[in-house]
Every structure is written in C-alpha cells, then in structure tokens.
DRENDO-1510 file (C-alpha; in Angstrom, 1 decimal, always signed):
<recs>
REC; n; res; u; v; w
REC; 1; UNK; -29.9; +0.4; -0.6 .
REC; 2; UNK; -29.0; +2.4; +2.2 .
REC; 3; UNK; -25.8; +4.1; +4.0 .
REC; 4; UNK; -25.4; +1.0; +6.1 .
REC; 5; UNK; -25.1; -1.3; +3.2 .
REC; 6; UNK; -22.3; +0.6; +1.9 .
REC; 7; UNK; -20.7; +1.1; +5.1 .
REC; 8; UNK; -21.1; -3.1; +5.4 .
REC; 9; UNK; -19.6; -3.1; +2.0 .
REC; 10; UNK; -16.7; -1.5; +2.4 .
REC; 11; UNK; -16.3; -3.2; +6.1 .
REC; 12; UNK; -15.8; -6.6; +4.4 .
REC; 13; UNK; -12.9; -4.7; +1.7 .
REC; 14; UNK; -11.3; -3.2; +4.6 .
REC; 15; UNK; -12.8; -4.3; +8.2 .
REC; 16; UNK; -13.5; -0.6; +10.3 .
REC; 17; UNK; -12.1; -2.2; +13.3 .
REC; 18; UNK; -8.5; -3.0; +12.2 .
REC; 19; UNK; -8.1; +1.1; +11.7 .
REC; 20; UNK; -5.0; +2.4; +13.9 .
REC; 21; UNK; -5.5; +4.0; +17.2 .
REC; 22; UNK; -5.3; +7.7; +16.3 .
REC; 23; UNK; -8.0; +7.7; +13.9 .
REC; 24; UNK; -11.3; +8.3; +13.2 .
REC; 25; UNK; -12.6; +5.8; +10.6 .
REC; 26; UNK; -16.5; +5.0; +10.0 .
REC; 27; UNK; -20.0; +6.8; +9.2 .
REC; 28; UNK; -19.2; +9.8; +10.5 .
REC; 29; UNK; -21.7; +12.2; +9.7 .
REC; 30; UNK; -25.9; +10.9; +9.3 .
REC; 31; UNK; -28.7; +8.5; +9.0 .
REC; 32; UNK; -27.3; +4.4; +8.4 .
REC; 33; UNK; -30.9; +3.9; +7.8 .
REC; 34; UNK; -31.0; +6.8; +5.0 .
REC; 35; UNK; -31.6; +5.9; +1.3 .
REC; 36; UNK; -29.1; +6.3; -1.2 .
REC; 37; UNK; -29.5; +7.8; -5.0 .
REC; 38; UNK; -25.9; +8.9; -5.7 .
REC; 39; UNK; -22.2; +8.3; -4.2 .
REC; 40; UNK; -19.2; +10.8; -4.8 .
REC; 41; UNK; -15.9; +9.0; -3.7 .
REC; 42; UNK; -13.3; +11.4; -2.8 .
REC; 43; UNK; -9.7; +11.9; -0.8 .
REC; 44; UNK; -10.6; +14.4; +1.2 .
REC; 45; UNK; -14.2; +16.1; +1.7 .
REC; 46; UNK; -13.9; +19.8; +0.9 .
REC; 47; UNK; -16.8; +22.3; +0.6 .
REC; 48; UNK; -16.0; +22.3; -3.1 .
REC; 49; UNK; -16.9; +18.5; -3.2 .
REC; 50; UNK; -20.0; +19.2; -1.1 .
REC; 51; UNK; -21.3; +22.1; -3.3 .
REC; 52; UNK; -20.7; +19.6; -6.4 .
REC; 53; UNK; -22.1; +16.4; -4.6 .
REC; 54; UNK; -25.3; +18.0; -3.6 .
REC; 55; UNK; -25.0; +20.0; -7.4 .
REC; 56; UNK; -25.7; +16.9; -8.6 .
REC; 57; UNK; -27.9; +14.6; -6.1 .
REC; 58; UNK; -25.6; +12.9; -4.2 .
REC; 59; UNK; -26.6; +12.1; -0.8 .
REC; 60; UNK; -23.5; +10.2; +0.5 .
REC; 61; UNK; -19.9; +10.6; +0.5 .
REC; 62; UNK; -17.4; +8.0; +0.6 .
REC; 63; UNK; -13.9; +9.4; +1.7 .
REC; 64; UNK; -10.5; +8.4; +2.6 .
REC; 65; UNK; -9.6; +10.9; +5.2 .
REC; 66; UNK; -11.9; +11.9; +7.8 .
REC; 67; UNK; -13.8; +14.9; +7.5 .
REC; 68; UNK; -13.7; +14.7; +11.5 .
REC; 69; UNK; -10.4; +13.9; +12.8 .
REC; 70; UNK; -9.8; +15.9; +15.9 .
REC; 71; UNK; -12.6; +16.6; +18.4 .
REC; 72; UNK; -14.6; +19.4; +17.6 .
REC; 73; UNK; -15.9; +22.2; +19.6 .
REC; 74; UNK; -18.1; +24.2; +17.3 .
REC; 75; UNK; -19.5; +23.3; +14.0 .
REC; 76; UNK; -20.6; +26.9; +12.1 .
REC; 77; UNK; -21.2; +27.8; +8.9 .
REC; 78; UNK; -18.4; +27.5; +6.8 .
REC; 79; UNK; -17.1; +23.9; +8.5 .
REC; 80; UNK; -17.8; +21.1; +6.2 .
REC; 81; UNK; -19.4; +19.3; +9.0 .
REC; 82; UNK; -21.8; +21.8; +8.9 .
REC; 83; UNK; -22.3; +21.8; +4.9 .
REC; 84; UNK; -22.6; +18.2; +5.1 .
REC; 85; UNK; -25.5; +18.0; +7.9 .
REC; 86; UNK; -27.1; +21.5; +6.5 .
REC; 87; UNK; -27.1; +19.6; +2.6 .
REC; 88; UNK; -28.6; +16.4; +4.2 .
REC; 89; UNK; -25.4; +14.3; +2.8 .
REC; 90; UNK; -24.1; +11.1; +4.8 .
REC; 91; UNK; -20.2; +10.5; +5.0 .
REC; 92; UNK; -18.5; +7.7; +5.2 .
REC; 93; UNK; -14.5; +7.7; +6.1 .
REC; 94; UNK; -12.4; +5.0; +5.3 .
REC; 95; UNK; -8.5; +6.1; +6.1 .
REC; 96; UNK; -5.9; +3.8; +8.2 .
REC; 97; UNK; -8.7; +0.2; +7.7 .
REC; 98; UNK; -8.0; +0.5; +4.0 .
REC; 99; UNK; -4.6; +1.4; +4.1 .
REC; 100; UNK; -4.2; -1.6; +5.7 .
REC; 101; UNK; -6.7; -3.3; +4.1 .
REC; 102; UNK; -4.9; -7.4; +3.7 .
REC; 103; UNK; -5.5; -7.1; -0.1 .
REC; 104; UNK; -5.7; -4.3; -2.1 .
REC; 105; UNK; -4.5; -1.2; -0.1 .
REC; 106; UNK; -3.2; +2.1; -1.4 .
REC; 107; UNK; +0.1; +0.8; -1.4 .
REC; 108; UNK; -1.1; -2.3; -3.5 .
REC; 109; UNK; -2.2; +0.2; -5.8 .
REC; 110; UNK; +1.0; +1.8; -5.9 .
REC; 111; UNK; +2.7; -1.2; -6.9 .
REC; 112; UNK; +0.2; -2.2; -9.4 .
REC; 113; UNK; +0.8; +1.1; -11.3 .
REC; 114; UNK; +4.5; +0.9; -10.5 .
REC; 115; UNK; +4.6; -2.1; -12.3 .
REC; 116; UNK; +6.6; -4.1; -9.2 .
REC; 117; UNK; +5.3; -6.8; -7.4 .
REC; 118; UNK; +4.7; -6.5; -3.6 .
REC; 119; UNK; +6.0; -8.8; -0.7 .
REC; 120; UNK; +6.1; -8.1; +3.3 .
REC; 121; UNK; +4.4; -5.7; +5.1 .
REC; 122; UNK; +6.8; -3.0; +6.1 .
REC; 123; UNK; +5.3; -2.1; +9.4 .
REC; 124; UNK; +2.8; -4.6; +11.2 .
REC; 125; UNK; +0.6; -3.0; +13.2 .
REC; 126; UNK; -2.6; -5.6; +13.7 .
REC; 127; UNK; -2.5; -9.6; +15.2 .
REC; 128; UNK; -3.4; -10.7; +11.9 .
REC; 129; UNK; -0.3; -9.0; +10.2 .
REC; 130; UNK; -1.5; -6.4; +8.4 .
REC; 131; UNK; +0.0; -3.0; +8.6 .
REC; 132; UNK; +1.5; +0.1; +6.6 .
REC; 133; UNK; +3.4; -0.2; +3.3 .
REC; 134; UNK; +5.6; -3.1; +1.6 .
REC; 135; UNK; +8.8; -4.3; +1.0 .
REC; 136; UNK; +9.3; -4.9; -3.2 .
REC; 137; UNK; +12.4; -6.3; -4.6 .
REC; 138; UNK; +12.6; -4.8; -8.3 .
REC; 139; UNK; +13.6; -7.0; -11.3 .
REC; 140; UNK; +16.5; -5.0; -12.3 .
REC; 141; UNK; +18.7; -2.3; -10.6 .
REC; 142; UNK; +18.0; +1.5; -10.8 .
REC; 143; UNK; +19.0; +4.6; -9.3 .
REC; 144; UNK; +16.8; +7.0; -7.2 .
REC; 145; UNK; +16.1; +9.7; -10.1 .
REC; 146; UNK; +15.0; +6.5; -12.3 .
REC; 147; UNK; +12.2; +5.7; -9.7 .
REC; 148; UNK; +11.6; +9.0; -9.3 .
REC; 149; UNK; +10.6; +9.6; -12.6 .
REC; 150; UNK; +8.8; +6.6; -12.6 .
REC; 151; UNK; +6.5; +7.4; -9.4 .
REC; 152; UNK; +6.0; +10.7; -11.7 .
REC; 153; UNK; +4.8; +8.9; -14.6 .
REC; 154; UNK; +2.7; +6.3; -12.5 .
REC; 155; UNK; +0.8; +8.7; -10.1 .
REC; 156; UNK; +0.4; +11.3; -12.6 .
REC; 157; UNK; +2.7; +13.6; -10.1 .
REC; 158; UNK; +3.2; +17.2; -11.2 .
REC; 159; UNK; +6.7; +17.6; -9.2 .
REC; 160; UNK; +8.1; +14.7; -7.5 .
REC; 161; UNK; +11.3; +15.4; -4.6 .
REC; 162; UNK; +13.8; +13.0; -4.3 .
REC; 163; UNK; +17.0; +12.5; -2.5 .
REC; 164; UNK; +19.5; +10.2; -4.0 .
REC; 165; UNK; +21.8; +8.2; -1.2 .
REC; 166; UNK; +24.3; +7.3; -4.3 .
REC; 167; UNK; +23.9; +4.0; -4.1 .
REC; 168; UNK; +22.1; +1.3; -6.4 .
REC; 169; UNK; +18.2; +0.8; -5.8 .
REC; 170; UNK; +17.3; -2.9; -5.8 .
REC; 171; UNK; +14.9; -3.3; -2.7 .
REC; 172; UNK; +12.4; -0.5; -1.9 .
REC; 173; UNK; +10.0; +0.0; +0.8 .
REC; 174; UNK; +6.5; +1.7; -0.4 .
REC; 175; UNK; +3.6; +3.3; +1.6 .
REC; 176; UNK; +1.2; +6.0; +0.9 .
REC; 177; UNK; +0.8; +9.2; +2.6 .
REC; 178; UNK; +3.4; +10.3; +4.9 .
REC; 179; UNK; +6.3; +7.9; +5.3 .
REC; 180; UNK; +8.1; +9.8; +8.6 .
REC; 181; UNK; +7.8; +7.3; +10.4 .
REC; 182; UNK; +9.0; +4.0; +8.7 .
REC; 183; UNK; +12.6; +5.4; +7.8 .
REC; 184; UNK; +13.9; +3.1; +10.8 .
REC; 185; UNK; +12.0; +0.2; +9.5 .
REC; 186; UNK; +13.2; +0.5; +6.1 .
REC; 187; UNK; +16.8; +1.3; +7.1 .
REC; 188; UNK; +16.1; -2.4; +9.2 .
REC; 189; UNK; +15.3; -4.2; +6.9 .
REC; 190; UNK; +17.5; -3.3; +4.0 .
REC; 191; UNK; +16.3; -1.2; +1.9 .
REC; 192; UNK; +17.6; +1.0; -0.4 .
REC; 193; UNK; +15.0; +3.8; -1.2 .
REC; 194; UNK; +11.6; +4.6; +0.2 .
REC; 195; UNK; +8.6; +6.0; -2.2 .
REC; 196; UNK; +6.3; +7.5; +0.8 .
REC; 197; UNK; +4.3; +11.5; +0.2 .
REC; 198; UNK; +4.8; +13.8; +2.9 .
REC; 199; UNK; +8.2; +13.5; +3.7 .
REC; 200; UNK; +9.6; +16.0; +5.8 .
REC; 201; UNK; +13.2; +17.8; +5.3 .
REC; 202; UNK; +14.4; +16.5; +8.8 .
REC; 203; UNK; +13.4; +13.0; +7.3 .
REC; 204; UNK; +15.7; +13.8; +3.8 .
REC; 205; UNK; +18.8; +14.4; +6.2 .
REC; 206; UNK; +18.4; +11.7; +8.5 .
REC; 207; UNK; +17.9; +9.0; +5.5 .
REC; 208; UNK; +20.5; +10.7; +3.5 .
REC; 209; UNK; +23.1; +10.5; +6.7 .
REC; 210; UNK; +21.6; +6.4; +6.8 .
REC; 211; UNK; +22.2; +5.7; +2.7 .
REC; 212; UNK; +18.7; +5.7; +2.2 .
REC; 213; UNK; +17.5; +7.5; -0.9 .
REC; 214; UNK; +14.1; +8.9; -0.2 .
REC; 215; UNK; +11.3; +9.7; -3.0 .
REC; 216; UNK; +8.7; +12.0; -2.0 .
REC; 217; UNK; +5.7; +11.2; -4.5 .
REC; 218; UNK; +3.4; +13.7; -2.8 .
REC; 219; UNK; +0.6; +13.1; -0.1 .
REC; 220; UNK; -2.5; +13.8; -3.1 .
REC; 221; UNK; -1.2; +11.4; -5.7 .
REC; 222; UNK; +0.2; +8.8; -4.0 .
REC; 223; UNK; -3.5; +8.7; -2.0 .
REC; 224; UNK; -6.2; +9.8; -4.6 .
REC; 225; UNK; -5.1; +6.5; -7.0 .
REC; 226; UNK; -8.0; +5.2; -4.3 .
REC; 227; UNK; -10.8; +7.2; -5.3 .
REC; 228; UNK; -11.9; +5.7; -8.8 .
REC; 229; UNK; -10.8; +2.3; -7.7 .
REC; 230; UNK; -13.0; +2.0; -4.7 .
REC; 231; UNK; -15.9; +4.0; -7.0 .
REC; 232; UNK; -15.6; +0.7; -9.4 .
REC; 233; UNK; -15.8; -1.6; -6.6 .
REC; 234; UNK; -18.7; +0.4; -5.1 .
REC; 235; UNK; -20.3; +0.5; -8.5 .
REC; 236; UNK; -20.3; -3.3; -9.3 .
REC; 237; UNK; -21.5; -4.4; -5.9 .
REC; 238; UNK; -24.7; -1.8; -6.1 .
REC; 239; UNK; -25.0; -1.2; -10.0 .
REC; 240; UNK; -28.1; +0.7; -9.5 .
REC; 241; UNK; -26.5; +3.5; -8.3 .
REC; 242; UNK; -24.6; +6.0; -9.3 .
REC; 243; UNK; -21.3; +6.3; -7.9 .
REC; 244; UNK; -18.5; +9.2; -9.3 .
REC; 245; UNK; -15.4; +11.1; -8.2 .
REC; 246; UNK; -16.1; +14.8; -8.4 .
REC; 247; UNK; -14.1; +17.2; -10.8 .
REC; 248; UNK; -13.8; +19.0; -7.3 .
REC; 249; UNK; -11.4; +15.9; -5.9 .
REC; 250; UNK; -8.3; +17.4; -6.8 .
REC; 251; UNK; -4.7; +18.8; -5.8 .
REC; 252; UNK; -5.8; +21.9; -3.6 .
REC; 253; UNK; -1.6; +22.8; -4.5 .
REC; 254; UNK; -0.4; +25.2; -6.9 .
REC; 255; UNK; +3.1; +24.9; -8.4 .
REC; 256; UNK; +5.6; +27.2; -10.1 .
</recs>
C-alpha cells in the first residue's frame, strides 16, 4: 500500500474537497507513490510526534490539523516541516472534510460518548448539507454544571469552564474545536447551552447577556476523541499495517 491509498481512504470517510475555504486539508508533505510500513495518527503534528514516529518506523502521519496552515516563507531546522521532509515521513491532514464528514464527525463522536443522540446540522456550510456541529435534544432536563461534568467525564477533560445562563438545559448545540462563531446560530435556533472548546471570554459575556449557557470542553479533548477512532478505521481497511497514536499525542497544557 502506499500514501495515496490512504489518502483515497480517508477521501471516501470524509471527501477532501468538501473542506471549508480557509483550510489546508490533504497530503501535505511527500511522495503519494511512497510505500507505507507504519501510520501514527495524531491531532496535531509536533516534533515530539515526529522524533517518536520515525523512533519507531513510521513513514506517514495521519493528522487532524494541518501541519501547514498559513503560507510559509522559510522552512529551517527546528519547523516540523522540516523534521518531517529531513525524516523522510509523508503527512496527511484531514481537519474541516472530517469535521464535516456526513457520518461520523468529531461532533458525532462527541455525542456518542455523551451518550445523546444527534439531529440537525448546526451550521450548513456545503450544497449537500453538511456543516459544523449538531443540534441534540436530551431525554431529560439538566443544568449547565450537570453537562459540564458530564463533558468532563466523557472527554476525559482535566478542567472544564462553564457558564451557567440560569436556565434549564433541554436542547444543546455541540461542535468541536472552537465554537466562536456559532453562538448566533445556537441562540437562532433555540438552544439552551453550547458544548464547543476554545471559547473565548468575549464569547462567555455575549452568551451569558443572550441566556445561553456556554461549556467550554477544551480545544485538545473535545478533538483528540479522533485520533484512535480514525487509527481503527485505518487499521481494518489495511490490516497489514501498523497503525498507532503516539504517547507524544497529548495535551501540550499544564494546569494548577
């Protein structure tokens, strides 16, 4: 098998060309045509899961955010860019296509570990209706430190901020990542708490001035829930190779 294959793989999960217009999805860095003996999926490619991929014979890497995302002027020593092309290691980068992937996005994931069933997109971006987040009706009522604590428990959050609007949670609006942005469309369409990472204080005031209660799950954990799910998927279509998450893959973030 080669890089292409698994770039074709993961093009029929999430198709490359339904990524959003401010990002830099696709085989970024190397050879389509080059071999492959070993896949580290990751979040985010670091020179920490470099060092560890090539450590241990991986020659591709399968991210979720792109190790190029803004034009580049200069790739030195030090750049993972650089560590990537210098280790002979291919990267693949699969960010806004699978977080609006028609089945089985990030936020799916979220609401499989959530425990809550899914319904509309939140925020349609493509022809074909995909887009950013979902709109869940729970199966009881709750208040926003209840979901709180149970985004903790689900993403396996070390701190998790919240902002509580006072009111009753029954419908919730859910993305990954940041969730700036969709506090208008939540607000909309009736919600009564967002669970989004990311969130910045501006966003807290403007949803608590709007009766939206706001849970900030973090950007890491409400993303890396990807990583060993798209390893299994890459492991059972080409079960001849070994695919892992590095121990390197983790919450760059200290707390006290």
């Amino acid at each position: 098998m080669t890089v292409k294959d698994v770039y074709e793989f993961i093009n029929t999960l999430a198709p490359f060309s339904s990524q959003d217009s401010f990002d830099n999805s696709g085989l970024l860095v190397g050879n389509p045509e080059a071999d492959v003996y070993k896949i580290a999926v990751c979040l985010d490619i670091t020179n920490g899961v470099i060092d560890e991929a090539a450590k241990l014979g991986a020659n591709l890497i399968v991210s979720h955010h792109p190790v190029i995302f803004t034009p580049l002027k200069s790739v030195l020593v030090g750049n993972p860019v650089y560590s990537l092309i210098s280790s002979g290691i291919s990267a693949i980068c699969a960010h806004t296509n699978l977080d609006m992937a028609e089945t089985g996005n990030i936020t799916d994931l979220m609401l499989e570990l959530l425990d809550i069933k899914g319904g509309e997109v939140l925020e349609p971006i493509n022809a074909d209706g995909t887009g950013y987040g979902r709109i869940a009706e729970l199966p009881f009522e709750t208040s926003a430190m209840c979901l709180a604590e149970m985004c903790k428990t689900a993403f396996d959050c070390t701190t998790v901020r919240y902002s509580d609007s006072g009111k009753t949670v029954k419908r919730v609006a859910i993305c990954s990542g940041s969730g700036n942005s969709v506090i208008g469309i939540a607000l909309a369409k009736g919600c009564d708490a967002l669970i989004a990472g990311d969130m910045k204080w501006s966003s807290f005031v403007d949803a608590q001035n709007a009766g939206l209660s706001v849970i900030d799950a973090g950007h890491f954990h409400t993303e890396n829930i990807l990583c060993n799910h798209l390893a299994g998927l890459i492991e059972q279509k080409f079960p001849l190779v070994d695919v892992f998450v590095p121990e390197s893959n983790r919450d760059i973030c200290r707390y006290v």
